[in-house]
C-alpha positions in Angstrom: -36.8 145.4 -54.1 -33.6 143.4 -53.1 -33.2 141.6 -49.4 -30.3 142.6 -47.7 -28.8 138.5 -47.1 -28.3 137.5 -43.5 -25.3 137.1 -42.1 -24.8 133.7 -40.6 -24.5 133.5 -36.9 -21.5 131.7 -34.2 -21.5 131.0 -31.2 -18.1 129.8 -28.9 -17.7 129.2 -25.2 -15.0 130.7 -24.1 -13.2 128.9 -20.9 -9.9 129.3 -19.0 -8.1 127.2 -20.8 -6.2 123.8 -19.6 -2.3 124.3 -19.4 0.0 122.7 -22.3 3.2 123.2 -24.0 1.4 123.4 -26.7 -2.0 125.0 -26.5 -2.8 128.2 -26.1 -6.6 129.2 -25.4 -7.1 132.4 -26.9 -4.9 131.7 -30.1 -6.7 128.8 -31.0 -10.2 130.8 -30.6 -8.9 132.8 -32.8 -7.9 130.5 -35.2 -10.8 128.5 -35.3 -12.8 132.1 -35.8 -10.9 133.2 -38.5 -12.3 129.9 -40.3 -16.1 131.1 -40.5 -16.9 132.7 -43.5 -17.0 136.4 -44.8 -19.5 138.7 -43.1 -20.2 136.4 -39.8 -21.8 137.3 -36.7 -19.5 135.6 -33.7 -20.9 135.5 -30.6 -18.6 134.6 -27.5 -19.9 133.2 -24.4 -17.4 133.2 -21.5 -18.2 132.0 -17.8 -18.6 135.0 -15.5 -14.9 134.5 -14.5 -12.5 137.7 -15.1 -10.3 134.9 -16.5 -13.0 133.4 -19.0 -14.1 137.3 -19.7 -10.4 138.6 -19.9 -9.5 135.8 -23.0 -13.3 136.7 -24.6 -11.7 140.3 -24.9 -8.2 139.6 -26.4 -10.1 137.2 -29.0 -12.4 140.2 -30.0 -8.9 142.6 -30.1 -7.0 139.7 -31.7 -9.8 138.9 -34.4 -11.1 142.4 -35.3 -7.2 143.2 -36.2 -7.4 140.4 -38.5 -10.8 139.9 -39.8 -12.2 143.6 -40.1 -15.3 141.7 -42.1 -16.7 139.9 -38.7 -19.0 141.0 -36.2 -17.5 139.8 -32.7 -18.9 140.6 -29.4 -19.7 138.9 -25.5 -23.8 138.2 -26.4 -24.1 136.5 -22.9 -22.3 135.6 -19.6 -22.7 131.6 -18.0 -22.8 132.9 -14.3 -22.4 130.0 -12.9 -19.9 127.6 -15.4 -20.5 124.6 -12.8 -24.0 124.3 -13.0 -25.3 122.1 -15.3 -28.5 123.2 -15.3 -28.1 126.4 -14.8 -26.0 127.3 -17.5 -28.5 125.2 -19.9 -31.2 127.5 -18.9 -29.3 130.6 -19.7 -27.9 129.2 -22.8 -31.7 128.5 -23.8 -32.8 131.8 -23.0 -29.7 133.0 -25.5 -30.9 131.0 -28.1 -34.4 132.1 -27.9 -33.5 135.9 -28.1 -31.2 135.2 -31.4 -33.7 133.7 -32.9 -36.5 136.4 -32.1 -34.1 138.8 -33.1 -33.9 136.9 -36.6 -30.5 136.1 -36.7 -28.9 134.0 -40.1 -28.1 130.6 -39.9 -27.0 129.4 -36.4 -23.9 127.2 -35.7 -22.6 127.0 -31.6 -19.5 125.2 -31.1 -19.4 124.5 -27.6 -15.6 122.8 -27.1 -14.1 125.3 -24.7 -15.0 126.0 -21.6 -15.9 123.4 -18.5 -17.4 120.6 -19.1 -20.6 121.8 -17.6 -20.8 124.7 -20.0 -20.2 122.3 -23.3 -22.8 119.8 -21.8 -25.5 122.5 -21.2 -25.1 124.6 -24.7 -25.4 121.3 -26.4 -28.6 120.5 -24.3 -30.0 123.7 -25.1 -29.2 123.3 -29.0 -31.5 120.2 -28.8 -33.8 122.0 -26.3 -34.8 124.7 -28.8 -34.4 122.6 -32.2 -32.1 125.5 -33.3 -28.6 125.7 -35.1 -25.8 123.5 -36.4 -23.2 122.0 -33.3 -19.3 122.1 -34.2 -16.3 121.0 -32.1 -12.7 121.9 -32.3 -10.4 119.3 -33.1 -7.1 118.7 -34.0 -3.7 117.1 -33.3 -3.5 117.1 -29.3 -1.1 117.1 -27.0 -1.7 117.0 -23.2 -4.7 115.8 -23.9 -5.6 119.5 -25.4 -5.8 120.5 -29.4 -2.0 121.9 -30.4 -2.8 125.8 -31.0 -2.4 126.0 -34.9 -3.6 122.4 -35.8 -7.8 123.6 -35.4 -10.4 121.9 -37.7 -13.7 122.5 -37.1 -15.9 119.4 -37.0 -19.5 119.6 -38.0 -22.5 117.8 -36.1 -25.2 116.9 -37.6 -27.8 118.7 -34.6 -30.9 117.9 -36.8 -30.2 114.1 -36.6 -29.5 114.2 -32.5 -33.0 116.1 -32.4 -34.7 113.7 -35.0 -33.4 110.5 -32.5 -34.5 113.3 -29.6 -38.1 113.3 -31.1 -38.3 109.4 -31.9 -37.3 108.6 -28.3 -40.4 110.5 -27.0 -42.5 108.5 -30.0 -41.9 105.5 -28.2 -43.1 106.6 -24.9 -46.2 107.8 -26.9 -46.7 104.6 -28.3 -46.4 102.7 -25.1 -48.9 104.8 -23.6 -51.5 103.9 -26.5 -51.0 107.9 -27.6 -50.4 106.2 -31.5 -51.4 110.1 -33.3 -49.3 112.1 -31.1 -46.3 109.6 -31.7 -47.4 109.8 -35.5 -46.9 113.1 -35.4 -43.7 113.5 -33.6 -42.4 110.8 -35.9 -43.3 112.5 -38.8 -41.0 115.7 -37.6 -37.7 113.6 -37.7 -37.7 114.3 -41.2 -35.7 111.7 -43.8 -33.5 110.2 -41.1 -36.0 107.4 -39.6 -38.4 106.3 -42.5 -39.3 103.1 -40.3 -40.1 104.4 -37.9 -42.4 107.3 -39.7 -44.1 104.4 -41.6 -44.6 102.5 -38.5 -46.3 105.2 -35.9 -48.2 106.3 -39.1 -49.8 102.9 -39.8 -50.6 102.5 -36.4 -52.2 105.8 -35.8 -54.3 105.4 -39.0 -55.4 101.6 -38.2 -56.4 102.5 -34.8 -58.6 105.4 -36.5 -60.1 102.5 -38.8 -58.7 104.5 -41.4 -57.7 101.1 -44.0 -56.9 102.6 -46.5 -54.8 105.2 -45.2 -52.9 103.3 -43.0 -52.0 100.8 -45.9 -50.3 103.6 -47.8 -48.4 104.6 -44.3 -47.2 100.9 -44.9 -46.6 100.5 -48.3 -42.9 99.0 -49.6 -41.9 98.6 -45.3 -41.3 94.7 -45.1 -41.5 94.7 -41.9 -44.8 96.1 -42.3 -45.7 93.3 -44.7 -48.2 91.4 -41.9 -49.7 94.5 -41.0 -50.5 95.3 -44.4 -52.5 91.6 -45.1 -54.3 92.3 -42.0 -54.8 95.8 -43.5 -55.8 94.6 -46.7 -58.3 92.4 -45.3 -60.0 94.4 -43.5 -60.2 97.5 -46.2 -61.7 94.7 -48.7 -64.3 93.9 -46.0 -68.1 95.1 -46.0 -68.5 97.7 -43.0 -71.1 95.1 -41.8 -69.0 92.1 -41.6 -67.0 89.7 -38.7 -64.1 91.0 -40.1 -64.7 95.3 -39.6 -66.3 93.4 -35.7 -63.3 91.9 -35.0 -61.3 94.4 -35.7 -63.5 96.6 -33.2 -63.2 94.5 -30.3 -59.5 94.5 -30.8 -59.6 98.4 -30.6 -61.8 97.6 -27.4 -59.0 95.7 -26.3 -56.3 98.4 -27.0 -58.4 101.0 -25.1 -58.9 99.2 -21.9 -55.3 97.9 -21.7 -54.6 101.8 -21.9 -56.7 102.7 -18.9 -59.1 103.9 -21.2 -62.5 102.2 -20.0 -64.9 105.0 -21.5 -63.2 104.4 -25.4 -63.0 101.0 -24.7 -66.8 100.1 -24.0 -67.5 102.8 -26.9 -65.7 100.2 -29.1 -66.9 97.2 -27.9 -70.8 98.8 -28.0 -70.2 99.8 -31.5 -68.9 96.2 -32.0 -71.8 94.4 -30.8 -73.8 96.6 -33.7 -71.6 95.3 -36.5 -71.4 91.7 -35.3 -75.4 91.9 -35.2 -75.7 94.1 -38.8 -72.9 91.3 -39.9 -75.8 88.7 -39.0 -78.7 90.1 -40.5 -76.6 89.8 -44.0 -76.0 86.8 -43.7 -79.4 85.7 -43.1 -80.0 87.3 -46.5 -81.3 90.7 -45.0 -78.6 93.3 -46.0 -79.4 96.8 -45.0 -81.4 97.7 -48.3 -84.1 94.8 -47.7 -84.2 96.7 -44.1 -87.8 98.1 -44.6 -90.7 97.2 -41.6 -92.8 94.9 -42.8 -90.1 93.0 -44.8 -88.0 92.8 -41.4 -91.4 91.7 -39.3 -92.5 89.1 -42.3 -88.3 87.9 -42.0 -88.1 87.8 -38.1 -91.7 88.0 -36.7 -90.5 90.0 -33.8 -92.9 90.9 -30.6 -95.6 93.4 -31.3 -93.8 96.4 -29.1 -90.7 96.1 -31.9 -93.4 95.8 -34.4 -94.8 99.4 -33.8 -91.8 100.9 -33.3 -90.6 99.6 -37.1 -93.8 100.3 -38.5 -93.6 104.0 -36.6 -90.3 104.6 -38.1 -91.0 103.5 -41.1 -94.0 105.9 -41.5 -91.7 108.6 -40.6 -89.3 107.5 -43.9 -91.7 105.8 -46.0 -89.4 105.5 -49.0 -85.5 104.4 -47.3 -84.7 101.6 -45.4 -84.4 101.8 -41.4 -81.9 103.1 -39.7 -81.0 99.9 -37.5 -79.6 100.4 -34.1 -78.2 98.0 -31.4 -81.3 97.3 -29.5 -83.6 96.6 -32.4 -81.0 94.1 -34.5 -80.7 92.3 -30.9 -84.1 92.1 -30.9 -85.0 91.2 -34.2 -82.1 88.0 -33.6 -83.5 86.8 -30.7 -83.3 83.8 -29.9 -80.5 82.2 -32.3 -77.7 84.9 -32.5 -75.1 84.4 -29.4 -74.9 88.1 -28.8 -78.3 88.4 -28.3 -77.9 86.4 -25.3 -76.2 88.4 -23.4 -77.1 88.3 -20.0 -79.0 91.4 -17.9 -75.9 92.2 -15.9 -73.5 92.8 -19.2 -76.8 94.3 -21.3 -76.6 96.7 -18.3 -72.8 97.6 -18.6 -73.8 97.8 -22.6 -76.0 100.2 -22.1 -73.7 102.6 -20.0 -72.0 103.6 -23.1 -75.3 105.9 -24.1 -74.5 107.5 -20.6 -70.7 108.5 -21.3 -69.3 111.3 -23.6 -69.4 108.8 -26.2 -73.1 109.0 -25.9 -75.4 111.7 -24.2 -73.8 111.8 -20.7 -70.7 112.4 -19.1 -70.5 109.6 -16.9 -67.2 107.2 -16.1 -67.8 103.6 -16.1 -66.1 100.8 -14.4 -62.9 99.1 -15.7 -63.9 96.0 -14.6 -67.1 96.0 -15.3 -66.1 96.8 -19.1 -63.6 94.0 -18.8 -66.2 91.3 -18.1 -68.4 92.6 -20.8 -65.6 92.4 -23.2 -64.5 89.2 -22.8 -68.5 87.5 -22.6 -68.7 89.5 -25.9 -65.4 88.1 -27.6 -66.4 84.2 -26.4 -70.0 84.7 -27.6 -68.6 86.0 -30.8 -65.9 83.3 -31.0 -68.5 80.8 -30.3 -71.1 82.3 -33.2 -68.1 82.3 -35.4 -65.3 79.9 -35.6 -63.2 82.4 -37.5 -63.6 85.3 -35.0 -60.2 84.0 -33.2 -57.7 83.9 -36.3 -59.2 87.1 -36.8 -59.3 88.8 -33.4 -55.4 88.3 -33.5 -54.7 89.0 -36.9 -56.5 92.8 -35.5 -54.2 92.7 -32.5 -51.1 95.7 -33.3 -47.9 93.9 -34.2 -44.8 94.8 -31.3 -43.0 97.5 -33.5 -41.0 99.3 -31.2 -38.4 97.0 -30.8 -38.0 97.7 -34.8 -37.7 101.4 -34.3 -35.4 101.2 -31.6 -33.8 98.9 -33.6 -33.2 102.0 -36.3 -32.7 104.5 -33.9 -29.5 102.4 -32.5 -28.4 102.5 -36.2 -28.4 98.9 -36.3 
C-alpha cells in the first residue's frame, strides 16, 4: 500500500511594508512564494493589523492565480507585532500545532514584518527544534530588497540549535552535572565533535567507567593527557593507590559541587581501597583473605578474631568479604589511615547513615572537608606518589576548548 508524500510546509511573516521606489511588499511575497516547490503548503502570518492582514489577502489572490499547485492560507495572527515575547509565544504555539498536525518538512522565513515579529519566529524556531529558517535577500535599495531581485537564503537552524544545546552543556558542566551535559552534547549531532568527546569523557571518568571514557577520548588531542591519566588508571588493580587516588579526587569534585553526601560517599569508599591497596602490598591480596591466614599475618585483638573466624564459618570455602572497619583494624598500628583520629572516624562513619548507606541523613560540609583533607595528607604521607597522582585524577579545564569550537575558532 503506497503513502500519499507530504507536502512540504512555509511559513512567511507578512508586515506592512517599509516605503521605496523600489520595493513593493506584497509583490515580493509573491515572488519569493512562487520559488517554493510544486505542491507546498504556505502559511502566512500577518500582525493583527488590517494593513498586515489586507497584503496577507492580495498574496493569497495574487499567488493562487499563478500557482494553482500551492496551498496558501492565514494559519495564525501575531496580535501584538511589538511584543517580543508575545509574539514568540504564539509563534511557539503555531509551531507546536503544525507539527501535531504532521505537517511535511517545515521551513519559516521570518524577513518581513517588524523587527519584533522576525526576532520572535526565529526564537521559537530554536525554542521547539523544528524547521529550516530562510531570509529574503536581494539587491536593495532604501535599505529594502528591490521587488523582482528576491533570493531566498537558507539557514542552517540545526546548527543555531546544536550551538543552543552546547551553550547549556557548559552551564551543566560548571555545575558538576557532567551526564546531563553528555547528553545534551551528544544531541548537537556532527557539528561539535569536541565538544561531544569532551562532556563524554568526563561523564564516563567521573562514573569510573576507564574504559569507556577512553574510547569517548580516543583520536581528540586535546584529550591526549586525559587519556594517559585514563590509561593509567584502567591498567590499575581495583585495589591499588592509583583506583584511591582517583577516588578522593571524585571526593574532591563532589564537595566543590555542594555535594557533601557524594563526596564523603567517595572519600569512605576511598579509605577502603587505600586500606585493600595495603593489605596487597603486604603480600595479602584478597585470595589469601581467609581467617586464620589474616589472624596468623596480622595477629589482630581477639574481638576481630571472632568475628573473622564467625564469618568465616559462615563461608568456609571463599575468602572474606573485607570491609572498612576490619582492614583498619587488621593495619593497625603501621598504616597512616588507620590513624585517623576519633573525631574524623566519627564523620567516616556518617556515610553508613546517608542515602549512600542505610539512612537518609545530611552531613556537614565542613565536617566532610576536614575529613578529606586529614585523609589526602595521611595518604600522601603513606605514599610519596599519592600527590602526582591525586592531580593527574583532577578533570582537565575543557570548557575554554569547547567554547573555543563553539566560537568557530
Amino acid at each position: 500500500m503506497s503513502t500519499k508524500p507530504v507536502s512540504p510546509c512555509f511559513l512567511f511573516t507578512v508586515g506592512t511594508g517599509t516605503a521605496g521606489r523600489h520595493s513593493n511588499l506584497a509583490q515580493g511575497l509573491v515572488n519569493s512564494i512562487l520559488k517554493t516547490p510544486s505542491h507546498s503548503v504556505v502559511g502566512l502570518v500577518p500582525s493583527s493589523s488590517p494593513d498586515s492582514v489586507g497584503i496577507a489577502e492580495l498574496v493569497i489572490e495574487d499567488v493562487c492565480i499563478r500557482r494553482k499547485d500551492l496551498d496558501i492560507s492565514i494559519v495564525a495572527r501575531f496580535s501584538n507585532p511589538d511584543g517580543l515575547l508575545t509574539c514568540r509565544r504564539e509563534f511557539r504555539l503555531l509551531l507546536q500545532q503544525l507539527n501535531q498536525a504532521g505537517r511535511g518538512e517545515l521551513t519559516v522565513n521570518p524577513t518581513s514584518g517588524t523587527k519584533q515579529m522576525t526576532a520572535a519566529a526565529t526564537l521559537a524556531c530554536l525554542d521547539e527544534g523544528l524547521g529550516r529558517l530562510a531570509f529574503i535577500t536581494g539587491e536593495r535599495a532604501d535599505g529594502v530588497v528591490k521587488t523582482g531581485t528576491e533570493q531566498l537564503q537558507p539557514v542552517d537552524a540545526a546548527r543555531l540549535l546544536a550551538e543552543q544545546r552546547i551553550r547549556a552543556a557548559l552551564i551543566l558542566l560548571e555545575h558538576g552535572d557532567f551526564a546531563a551535559a553528555a547528553r545534551l552534547s551528544s544531541l548537537a549531532g556532527n557539528f561539535f565533535p569536541f565538544a561531544t568527546a569532551a562532556t563524554a569523557t568526563l561523564a564516563e571518568w567521573h562514573r569510573l567507567n576507564y574504559a569507556q571514557a577512553l574510547r569517548a577520548a580516543s583520536g581528540i588531542e586535546d584529550l591526549a593527557e586525559a587519556r594517559r591519566s585514563l590509561d593509567r588508571l584502567r591498567a590499575a588493580p581495583e585495589f591499588s593507590i592509583e583506583r584511591g587516588a582517583d577516588m578522593l579526587a571524585l571526593a574532591e569534585r563532589e564537595l566543590g559541587f555542594d555535594r557533601p553526601e557524594e563526596a564523603l560517599s567517595a572519600v569512605y569508599r576511598a579509605v577502603e581501597l587505600l586500606s585493600k591497596a595495603r593489605l596487597c602490598e603486604l603480600d595479602c591480596p584478597p585470595d589469601q583473605w581467609f581467617a586464620e591466614n589474616l589472624i596468623r599475618r596480622f595477629n589482630p585483638d581477639e574481638r576481630l578474631r571472632k568475628d573473622l573466624l564467625s564469618m568465616q564459618k559462615a563461608n568456609p570455602d571463599k575468602p572474606l568479604m573485607l570491609g572498612l572497619v576490619k582492614c583498619l583494624t587488621l593495619l593497625e598500628p603501621d598504616f597512616a589511615l588507620a590513624k585517623l583520629d576519633r573525631d574524623h572516624r566519627d564523620i567516616l562513619r556518617q556515610r553508613n547513615e546517608t542515602r549512600f548507606g542505610h539512612g537518609g541523613n545530611s552531613v556537614a560540609p565542613q565536617d566532610v572537608d576536614r575529613l578529606l583533607a586529614s585523609v589526602r595528607s595521611r595518604a600522601c604521607n603513606q605514599w610519596p606518589e599519592m600527590r602526582p597522582l591525586l592531580d593527574a585524577s583532577r578533570f582537565p579545564t575543557l570548557a575554554p576548548l569547547i567554547r573555543k569550537e563553539l566560537d568557530h575558532e
